[in-house]
FIKEKOL-572193 format. One record per residue (C-alpha): x, y, z; residue in one letter. Coordinates in nm, 4 decimals, always signed. Example, Ala and Ser with C-alpha at 12.3 -4.5 7.8 and 13.67 -1.06 7.14 Angstrom:
NUFI         xx         yy         zz   code
NUFI    +1.2300    -0.4500    +0.7800      A
NUFI    +1.3670    -0.1060    +0.7140      S
END
This chain:
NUFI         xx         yy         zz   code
NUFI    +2.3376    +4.2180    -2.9637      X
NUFI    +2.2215    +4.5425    -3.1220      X
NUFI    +2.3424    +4.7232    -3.4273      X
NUFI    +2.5884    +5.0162    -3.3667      X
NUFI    +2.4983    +5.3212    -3.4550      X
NUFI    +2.4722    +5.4185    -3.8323      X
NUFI    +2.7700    +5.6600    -3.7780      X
NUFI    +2.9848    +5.4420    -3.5473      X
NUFI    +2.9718    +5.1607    -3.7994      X
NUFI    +3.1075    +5.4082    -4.0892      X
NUFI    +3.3093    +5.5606    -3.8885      X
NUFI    +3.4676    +5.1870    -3.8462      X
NUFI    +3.4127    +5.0948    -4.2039      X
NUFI    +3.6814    +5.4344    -4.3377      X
NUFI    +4.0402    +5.5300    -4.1811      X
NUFI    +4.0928    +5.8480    -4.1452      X
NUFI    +4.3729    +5.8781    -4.3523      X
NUFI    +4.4460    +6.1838    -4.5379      X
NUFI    +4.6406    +6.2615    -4.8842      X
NUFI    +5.0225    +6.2973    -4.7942      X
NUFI    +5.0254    +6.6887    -4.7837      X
NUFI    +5.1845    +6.8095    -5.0867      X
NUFI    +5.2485    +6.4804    -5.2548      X
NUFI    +5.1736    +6.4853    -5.5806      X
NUFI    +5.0321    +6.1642    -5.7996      X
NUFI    +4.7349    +5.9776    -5.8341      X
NUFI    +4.4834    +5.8468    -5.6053      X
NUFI    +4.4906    +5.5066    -5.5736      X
NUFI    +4.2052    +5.2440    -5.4692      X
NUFI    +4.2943    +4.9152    -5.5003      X
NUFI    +3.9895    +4.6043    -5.4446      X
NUFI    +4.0771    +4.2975    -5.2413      X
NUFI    +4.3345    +4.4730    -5.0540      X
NUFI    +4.2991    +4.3267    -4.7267      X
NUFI    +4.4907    +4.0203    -4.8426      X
NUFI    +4.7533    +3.8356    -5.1206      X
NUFI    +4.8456    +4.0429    -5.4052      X
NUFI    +4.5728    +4.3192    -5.2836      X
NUFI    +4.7621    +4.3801    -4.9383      X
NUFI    +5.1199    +4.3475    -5.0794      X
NUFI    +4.9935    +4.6614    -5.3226      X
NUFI    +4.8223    +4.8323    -5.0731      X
NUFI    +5.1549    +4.8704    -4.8955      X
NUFI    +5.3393    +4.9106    -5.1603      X
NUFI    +5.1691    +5.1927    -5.2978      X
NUFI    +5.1129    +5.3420    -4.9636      X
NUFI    +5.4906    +5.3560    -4.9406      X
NUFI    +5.5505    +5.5226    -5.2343      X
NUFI    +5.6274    +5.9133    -5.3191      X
NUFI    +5.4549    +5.8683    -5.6647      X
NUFI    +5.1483    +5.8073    -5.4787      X
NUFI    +4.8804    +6.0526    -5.3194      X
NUFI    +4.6880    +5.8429    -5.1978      X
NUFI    +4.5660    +5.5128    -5.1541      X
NUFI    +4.2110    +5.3969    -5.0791      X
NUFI    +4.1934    +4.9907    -4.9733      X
NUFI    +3.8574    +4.8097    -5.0462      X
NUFI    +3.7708    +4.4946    -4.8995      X
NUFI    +3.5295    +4.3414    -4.6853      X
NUFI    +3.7222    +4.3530    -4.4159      X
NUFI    +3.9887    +4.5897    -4.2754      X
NUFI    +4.3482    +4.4810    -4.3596      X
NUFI    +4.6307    +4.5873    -4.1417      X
NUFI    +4.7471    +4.8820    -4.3620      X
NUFI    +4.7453    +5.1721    -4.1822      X
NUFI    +4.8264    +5.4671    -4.4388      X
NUFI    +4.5566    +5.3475    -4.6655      X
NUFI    +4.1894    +5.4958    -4.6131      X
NUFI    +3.9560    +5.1901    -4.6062      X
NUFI    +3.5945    +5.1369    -4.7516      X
NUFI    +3.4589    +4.7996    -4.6337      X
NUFI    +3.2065    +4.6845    -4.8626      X
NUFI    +3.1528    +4.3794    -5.1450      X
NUFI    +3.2838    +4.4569    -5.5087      X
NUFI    +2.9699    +4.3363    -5.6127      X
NUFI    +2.7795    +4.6459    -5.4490      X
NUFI    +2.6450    +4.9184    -5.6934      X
NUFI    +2.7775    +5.1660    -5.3638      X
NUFI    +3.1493    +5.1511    -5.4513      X
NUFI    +3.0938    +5.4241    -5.7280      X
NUFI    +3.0526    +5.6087    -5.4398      X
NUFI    +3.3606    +5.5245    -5.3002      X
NUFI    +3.5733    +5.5257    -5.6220      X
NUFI    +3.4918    +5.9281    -5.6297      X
NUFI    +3.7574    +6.1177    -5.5999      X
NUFI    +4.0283    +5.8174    -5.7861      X
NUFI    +4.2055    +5.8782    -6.0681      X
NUFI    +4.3108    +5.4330    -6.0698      X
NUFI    +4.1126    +5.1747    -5.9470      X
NUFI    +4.3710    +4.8023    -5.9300      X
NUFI    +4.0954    +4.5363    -5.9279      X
NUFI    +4.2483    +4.2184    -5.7501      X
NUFI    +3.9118    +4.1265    -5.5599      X
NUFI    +3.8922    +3.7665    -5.7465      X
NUFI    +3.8328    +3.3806    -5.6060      X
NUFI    +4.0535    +3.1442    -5.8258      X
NUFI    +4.0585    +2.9215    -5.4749      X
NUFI    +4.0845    +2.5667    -5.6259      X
NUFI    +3.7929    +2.4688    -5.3513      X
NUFI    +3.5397    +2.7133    -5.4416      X
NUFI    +3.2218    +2.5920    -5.6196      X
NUFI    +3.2954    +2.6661    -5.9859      X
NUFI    +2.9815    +2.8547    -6.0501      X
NUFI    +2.9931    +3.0683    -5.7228      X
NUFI    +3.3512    +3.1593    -5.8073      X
NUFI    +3.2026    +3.2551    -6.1581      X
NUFI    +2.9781    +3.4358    -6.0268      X
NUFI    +3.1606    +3.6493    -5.7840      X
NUFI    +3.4659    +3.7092    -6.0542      X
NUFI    +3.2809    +3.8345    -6.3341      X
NUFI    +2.9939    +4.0141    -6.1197      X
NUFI    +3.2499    +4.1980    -5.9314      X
NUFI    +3.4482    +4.3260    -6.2368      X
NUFI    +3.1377    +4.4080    -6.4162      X
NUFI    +3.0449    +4.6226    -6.1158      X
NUFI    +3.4082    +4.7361    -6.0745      X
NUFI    +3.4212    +4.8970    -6.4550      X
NUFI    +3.1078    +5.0523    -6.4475      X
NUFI    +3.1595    +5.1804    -6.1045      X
NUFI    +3.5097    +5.3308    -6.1934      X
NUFI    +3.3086    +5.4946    -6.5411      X
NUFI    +3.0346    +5.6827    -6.3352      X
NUFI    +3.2718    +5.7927    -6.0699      X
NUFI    +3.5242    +5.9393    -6.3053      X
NUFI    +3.8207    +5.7473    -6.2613      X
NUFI    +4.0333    +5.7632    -6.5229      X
NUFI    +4.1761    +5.4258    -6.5302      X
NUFI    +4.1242    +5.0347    -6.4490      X
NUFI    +4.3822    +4.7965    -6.4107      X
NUFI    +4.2707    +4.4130    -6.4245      X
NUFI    +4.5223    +4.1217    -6.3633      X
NUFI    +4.4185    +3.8095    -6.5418      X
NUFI    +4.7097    +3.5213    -6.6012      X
NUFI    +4.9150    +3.4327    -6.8481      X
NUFI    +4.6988    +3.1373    -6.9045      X
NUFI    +4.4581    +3.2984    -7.1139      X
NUFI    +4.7330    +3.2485    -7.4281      X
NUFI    +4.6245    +2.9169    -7.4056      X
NUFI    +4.9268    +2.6165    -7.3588      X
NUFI    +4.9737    +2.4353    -7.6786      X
NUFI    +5.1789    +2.2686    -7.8536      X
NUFI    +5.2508    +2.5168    -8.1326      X
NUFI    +5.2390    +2.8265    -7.9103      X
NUFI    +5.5873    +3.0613    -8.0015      X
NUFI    +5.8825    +3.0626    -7.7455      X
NUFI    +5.7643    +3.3417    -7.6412      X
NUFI    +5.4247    +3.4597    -7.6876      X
NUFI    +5.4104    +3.8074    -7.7505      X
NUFI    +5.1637    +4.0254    -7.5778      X
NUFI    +4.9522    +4.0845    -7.8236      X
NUFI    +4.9144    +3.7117    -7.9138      X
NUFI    +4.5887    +3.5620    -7.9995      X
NUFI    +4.4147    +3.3919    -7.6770      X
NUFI    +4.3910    +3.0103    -7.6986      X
NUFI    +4.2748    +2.9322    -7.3802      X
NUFI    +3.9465    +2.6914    -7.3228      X
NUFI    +3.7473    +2.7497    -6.9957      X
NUFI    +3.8715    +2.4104    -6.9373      X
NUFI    +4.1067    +2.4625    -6.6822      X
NUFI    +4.0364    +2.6540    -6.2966      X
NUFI    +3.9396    +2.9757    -6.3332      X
NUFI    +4.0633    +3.0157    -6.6661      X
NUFI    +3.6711    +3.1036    -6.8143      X
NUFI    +3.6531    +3.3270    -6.5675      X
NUFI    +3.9755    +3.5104    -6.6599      X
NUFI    +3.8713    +3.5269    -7.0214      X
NUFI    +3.5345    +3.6901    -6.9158      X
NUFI    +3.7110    +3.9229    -6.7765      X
NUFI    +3.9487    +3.9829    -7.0755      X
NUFI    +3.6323    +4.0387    -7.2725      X
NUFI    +3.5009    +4.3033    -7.0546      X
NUFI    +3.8448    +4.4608    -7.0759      X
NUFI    +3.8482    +4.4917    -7.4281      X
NUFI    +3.4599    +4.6024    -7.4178      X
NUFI    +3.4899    +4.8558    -7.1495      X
NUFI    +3.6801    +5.1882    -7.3070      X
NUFI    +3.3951    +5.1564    -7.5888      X
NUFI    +3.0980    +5.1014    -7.3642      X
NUFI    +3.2820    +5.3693    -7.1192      X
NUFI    +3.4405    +5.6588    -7.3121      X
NUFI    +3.7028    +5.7971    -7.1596      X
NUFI    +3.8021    +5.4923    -6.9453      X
NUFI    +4.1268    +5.3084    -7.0135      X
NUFI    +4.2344    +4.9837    -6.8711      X
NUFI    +4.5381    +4.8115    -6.8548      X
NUFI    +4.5484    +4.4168    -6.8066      X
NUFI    +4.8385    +4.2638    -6.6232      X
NUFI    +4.8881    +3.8787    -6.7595      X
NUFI    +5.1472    +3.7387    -6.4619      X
NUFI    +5.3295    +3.4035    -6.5770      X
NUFI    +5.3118    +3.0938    -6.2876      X
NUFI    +5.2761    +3.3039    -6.0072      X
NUFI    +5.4513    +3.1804    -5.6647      X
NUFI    +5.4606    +3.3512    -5.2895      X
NUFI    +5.1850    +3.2635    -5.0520      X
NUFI    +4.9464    +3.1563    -5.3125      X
NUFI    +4.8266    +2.8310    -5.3982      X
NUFI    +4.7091    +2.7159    -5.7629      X
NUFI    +4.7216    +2.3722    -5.9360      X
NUFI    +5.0518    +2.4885    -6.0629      X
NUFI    +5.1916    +2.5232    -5.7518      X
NUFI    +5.0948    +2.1992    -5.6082      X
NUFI    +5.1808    +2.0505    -5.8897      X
NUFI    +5.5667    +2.0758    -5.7058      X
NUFI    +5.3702    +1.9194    -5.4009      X
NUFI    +5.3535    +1.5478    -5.5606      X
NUFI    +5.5590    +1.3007    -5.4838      X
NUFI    +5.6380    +1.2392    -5.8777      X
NUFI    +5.6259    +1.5265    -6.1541      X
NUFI    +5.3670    +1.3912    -6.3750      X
NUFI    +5.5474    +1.4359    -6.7163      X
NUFI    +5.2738    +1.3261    -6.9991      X
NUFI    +5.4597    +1.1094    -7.2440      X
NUFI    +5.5248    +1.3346    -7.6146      X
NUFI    +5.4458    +1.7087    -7.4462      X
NUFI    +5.6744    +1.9948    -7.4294      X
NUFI    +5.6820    +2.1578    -7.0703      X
NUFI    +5.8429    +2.5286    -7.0688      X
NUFI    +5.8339    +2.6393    -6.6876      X
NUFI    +5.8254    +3.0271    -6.6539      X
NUFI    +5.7241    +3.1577    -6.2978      X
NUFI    +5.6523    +3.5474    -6.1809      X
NUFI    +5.7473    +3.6362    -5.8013      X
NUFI    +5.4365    +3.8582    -5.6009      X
NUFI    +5.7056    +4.1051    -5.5655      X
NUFI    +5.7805    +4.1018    -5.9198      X
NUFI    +5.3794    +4.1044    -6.0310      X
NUFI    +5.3502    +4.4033    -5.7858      X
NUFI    +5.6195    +4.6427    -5.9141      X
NUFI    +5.4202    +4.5542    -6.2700      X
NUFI    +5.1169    +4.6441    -6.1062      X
NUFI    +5.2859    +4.9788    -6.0238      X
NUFI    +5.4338    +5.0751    -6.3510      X
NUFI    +5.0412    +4.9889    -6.4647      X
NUFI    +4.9044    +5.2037    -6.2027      X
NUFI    +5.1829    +5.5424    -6.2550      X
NUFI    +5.1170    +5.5112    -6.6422      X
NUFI    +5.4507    +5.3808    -6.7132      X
NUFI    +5.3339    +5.0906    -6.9388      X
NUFI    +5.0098    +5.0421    -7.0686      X
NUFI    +4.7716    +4.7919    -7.2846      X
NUFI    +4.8473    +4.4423    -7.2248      X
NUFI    +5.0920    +4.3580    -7.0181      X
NUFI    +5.2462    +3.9845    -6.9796      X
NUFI    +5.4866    +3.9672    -6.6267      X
NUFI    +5.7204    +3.7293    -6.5545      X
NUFI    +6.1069    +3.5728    -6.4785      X
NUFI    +6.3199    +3.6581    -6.7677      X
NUFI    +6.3562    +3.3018    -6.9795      X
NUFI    +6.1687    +2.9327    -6.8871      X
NUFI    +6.3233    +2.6499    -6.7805      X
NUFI    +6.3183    +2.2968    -6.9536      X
NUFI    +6.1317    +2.0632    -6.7670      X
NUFI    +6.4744    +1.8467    -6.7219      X
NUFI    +6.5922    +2.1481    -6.5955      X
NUFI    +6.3267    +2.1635    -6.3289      X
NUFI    +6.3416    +1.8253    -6.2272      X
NUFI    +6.7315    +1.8738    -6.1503      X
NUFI    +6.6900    +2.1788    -5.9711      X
NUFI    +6.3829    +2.0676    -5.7611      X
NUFI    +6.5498    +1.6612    -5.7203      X
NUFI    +6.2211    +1.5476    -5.8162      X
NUFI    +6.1795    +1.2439    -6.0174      X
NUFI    +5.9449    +1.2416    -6.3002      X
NUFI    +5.6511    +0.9951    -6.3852      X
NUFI    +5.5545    +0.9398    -6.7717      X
NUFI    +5.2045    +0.8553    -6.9098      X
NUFI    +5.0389    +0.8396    -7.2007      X
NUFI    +4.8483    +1.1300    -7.2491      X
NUFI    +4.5097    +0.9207    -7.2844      X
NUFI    +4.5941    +0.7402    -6.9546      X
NUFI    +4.6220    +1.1021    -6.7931      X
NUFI    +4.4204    +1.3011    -6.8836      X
NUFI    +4.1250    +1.0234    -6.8799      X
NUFI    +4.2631    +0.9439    -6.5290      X
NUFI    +4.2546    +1.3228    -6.4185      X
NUFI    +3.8893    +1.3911    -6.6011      X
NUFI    +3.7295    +1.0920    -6.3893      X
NUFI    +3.8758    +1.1911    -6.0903      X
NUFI    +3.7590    +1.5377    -6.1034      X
NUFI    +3.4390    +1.4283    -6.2429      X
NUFI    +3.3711    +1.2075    -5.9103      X
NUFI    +3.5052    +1.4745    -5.6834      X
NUFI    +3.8211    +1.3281    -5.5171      X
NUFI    +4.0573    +1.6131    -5.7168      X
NUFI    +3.9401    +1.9938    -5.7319      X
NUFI    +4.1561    +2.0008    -6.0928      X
NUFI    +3.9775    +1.9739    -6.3731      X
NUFI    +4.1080    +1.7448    -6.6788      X
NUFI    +4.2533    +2.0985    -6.8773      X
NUFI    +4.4747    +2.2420    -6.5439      X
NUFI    +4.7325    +1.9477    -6.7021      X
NUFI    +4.7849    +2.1222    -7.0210      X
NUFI    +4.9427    +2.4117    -6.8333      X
NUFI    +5.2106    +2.1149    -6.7587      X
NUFI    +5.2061    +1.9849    -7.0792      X
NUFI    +5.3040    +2.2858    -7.3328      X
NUFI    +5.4876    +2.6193    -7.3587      X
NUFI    +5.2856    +2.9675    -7.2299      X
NUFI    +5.5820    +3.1134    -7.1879      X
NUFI    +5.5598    +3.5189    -7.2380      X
NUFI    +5.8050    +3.7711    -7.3378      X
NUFI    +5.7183    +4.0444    -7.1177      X
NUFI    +5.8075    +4.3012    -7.3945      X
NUFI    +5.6218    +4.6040    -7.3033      X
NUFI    +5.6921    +4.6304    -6.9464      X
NUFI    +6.1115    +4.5600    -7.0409      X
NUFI    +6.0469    +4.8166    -7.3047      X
NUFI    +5.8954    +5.0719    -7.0131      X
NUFI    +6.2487    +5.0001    -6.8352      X
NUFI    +6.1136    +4.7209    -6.5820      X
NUFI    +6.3170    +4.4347    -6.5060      X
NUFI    +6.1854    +4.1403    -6.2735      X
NUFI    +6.3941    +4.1278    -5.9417      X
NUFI    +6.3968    +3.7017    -5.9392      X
NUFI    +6.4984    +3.4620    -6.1716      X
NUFI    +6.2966    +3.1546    -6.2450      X
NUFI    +6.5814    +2.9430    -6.0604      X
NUFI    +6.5219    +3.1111    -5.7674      X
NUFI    +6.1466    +3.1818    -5.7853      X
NUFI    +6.1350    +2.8079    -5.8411      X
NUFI    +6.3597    +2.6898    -5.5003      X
NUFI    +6.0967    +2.9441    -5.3207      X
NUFI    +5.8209    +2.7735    -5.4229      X
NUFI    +5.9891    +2.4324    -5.3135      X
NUFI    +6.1144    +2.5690    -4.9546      X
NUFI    +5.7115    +2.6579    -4.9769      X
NUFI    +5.5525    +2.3240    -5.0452      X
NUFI    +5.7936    +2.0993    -4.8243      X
NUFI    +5.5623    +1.8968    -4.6043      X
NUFI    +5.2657    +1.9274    -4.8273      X
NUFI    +5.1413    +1.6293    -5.0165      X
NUFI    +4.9368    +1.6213    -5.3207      X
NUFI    +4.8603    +1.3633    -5.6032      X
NUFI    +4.6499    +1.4647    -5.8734      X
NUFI    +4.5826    +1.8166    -5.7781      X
NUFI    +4.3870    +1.6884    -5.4008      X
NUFI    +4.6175    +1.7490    -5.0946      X
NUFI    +4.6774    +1.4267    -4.8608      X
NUFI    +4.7241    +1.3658    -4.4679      X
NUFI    +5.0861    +1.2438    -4.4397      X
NUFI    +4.9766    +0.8673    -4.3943      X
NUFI    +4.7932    +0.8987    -4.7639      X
NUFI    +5.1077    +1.0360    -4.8963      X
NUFI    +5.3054    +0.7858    -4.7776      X
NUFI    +5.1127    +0.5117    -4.9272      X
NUFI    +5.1244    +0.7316    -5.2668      X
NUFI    +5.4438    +0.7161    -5.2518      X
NUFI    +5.5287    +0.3877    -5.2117      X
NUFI    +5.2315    +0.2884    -5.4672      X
NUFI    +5.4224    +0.5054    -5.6982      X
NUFI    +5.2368    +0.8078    -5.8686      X
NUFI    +5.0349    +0.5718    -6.1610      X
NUFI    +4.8431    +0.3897    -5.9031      X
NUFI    +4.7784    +0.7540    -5.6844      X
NUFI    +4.6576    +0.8908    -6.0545      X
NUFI    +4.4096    +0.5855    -6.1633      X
NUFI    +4.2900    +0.5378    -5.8261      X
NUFI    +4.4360    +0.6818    -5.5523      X
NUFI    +4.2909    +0.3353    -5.3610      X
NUFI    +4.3160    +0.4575    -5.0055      X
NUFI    +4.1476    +0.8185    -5.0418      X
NUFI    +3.8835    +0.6664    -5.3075      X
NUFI    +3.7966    +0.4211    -4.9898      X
NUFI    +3.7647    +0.6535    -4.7445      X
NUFI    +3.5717    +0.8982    -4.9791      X
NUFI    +3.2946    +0.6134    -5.0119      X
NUFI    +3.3045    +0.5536    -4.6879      X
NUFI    +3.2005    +0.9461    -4.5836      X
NUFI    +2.9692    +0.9541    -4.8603      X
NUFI    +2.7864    +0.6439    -4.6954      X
NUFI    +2.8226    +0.7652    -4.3523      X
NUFI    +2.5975    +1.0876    -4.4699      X
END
């Protein structure tokens, strides 16, 4: 099939979307926004009256219609080009998919907001926003209840994604003095739940909450909803710096296993976390060994700055929690890998140690396949 014209193609690639006439505010682009957090923004902002404008960047089109689109990869030196004219650029264009190749995912995250920053620099724009996690605090035992914003980060790069969110914390703080004139604001969400999936969240998909035997669990979750209104206060210059989002509070892990009926399964932390680091090790889990501190201690955050800008988070962690639930039921996971019914079944009746050491039916047939190739 041959190539479309030059013209036709960016004609497709860009909406024709225009400024709201008169509207007043800045102009908006936004990375990843053809889907998740990126496409919940996009509308959001496109909605609102504080907003001129709103220009979507993806590599694909997305289904908002009042945004003006730019299809192209973060990674690409061109999207300075498209960043003229912005006065914010919200970069949510990262892979923390738990079956991405670590490196790849590496690769793509930091490359991207590299390119993103300097991009943003050389076209002007007066501001970057970055969303990270929470997770970069670090979850330890002596962490305060709760970490304040500008809290030291503990974090290792042991966990998914987590080196790649420190990276990018580091070319946050970097950026305004490589880039005079540039400001950026990094949004920290707590356990974040609606339509995405993390090895916190399918860590309500087991059959048993793995509780590992002398830790200290503190369960704090942020809504999408909630992280985008945060987002926006970022964007309109209502808050600014560091910002940590989340439910108001934690809940005790007692607390969670009442509320979710869930019944808990204690090891000794050698016995788990050796388990988890051999299965990851051999492939059969996509979690590494350091996702189970995140279940283990408090990195719980106060969410100061943004209450102190007058924001208030719409869900409680009781009810962002029973969302999460009514959004796992049917799934099946033991030690961080999903399972076909039949495997969960067997799990279940095996009881969660034997999944954890073993997990003696998917172990078989992973031999099995490997032979087979």
């Amino acid at each position: 099939m041959s190539s479309p014209d030059p013209q036709v193609r960016a004609a497709r690639n860009q909406s024709t979307s225009s400024p709201r006439p008169g509207a007043r505010g800045p102009v908006v682009a936004v990375t990843g926004a053809a889907s998740g957090i990126g496409a919940l923004l996009t509308e959001r902002l496109a909605a609102s009256d504080e907003v001129r404008q709103v220009v979507a960047i993806d590599e694909r089109r997305g289904e908002c219609t009042a945004a003006r689109w730019q299809i192209l990869d973060v990674r690409d030196p061109a999207i300075a080009e498209k960043l003229r004219g912005a006065d914010v650029v919200v970069h949510l264009a990262l892979d923390l998919d738990l079956e991405t190749d670590a490196a790849a995912r590496t690769a793509y995250n930091v490359r991207g907001t590299q390119t993103v920053l300097t991009a943003a620099a050389a076209a002007g724009v007066r501001r970057v926003v970055l969303c990270t996690s929470a997770m970069v605090y670090g979850a330890l035992p002596d962490n305060e209840l709760p970490l304040s914003e500008d809290a030291e980060l503990r974090a290792t790069a042991e966990a998914t994604g987590v080196g790649d969110l420190l990276e990018i914390e580091r070319l946050a703080r970097r950026a305004p003095r490589a880039h005079p004139g540039l400001n950026v604001t990094v949004v920290r969400p707590a356990v974040l739940v609606g339509g995405v999936d993390t090895a916190l969240t399918r860590y309500f998909e087991s059959p048993r909450l793995l509780v590992v035997a002398g830790s200290r669990p503190a369960w704090q979750f942020c809504h999408v909803d909630d992280l985008c209104s945060a987002l926006e206060y970022a964007v309109l210059e209502k808050a600014e710096g560091e910002l940590a989002v989340g439910c108001d509070g934690w809940l005790e892990q007692e607390e969670v296993e009442e509320l979710s009926g869930i019944r808990r399964m204690e090891l000794p932390s050698a016995v788990a976390l050796g388990a988890a680091a051999r299965l990851h090790r051999i492939g059969l889990t996509p979690s590494p060994a350091g996702d189970l501190a995140y279940t283990m201690y408090p990195w719980v955050v106060s969410g100061s700055r943004l209450h102190d800008a007058g924001w208030r988070p719409k869900y409680t962690n009781e009810e962002v929690l029973a969302e999460l639930l009514e959004e796992v039921s049917g799934r099946h996971t033991v030690a961080g890998r999903r399972l076909g019914r039949k495997d969960a079944t067997a799990a279940g009746a095996a009881g969660a140690t034997v999944a954890l050491l073993g997990a003696a039916a998917v172990v078989r047939r992973a031999r099995k396949a490997r032979r087979r190739i």
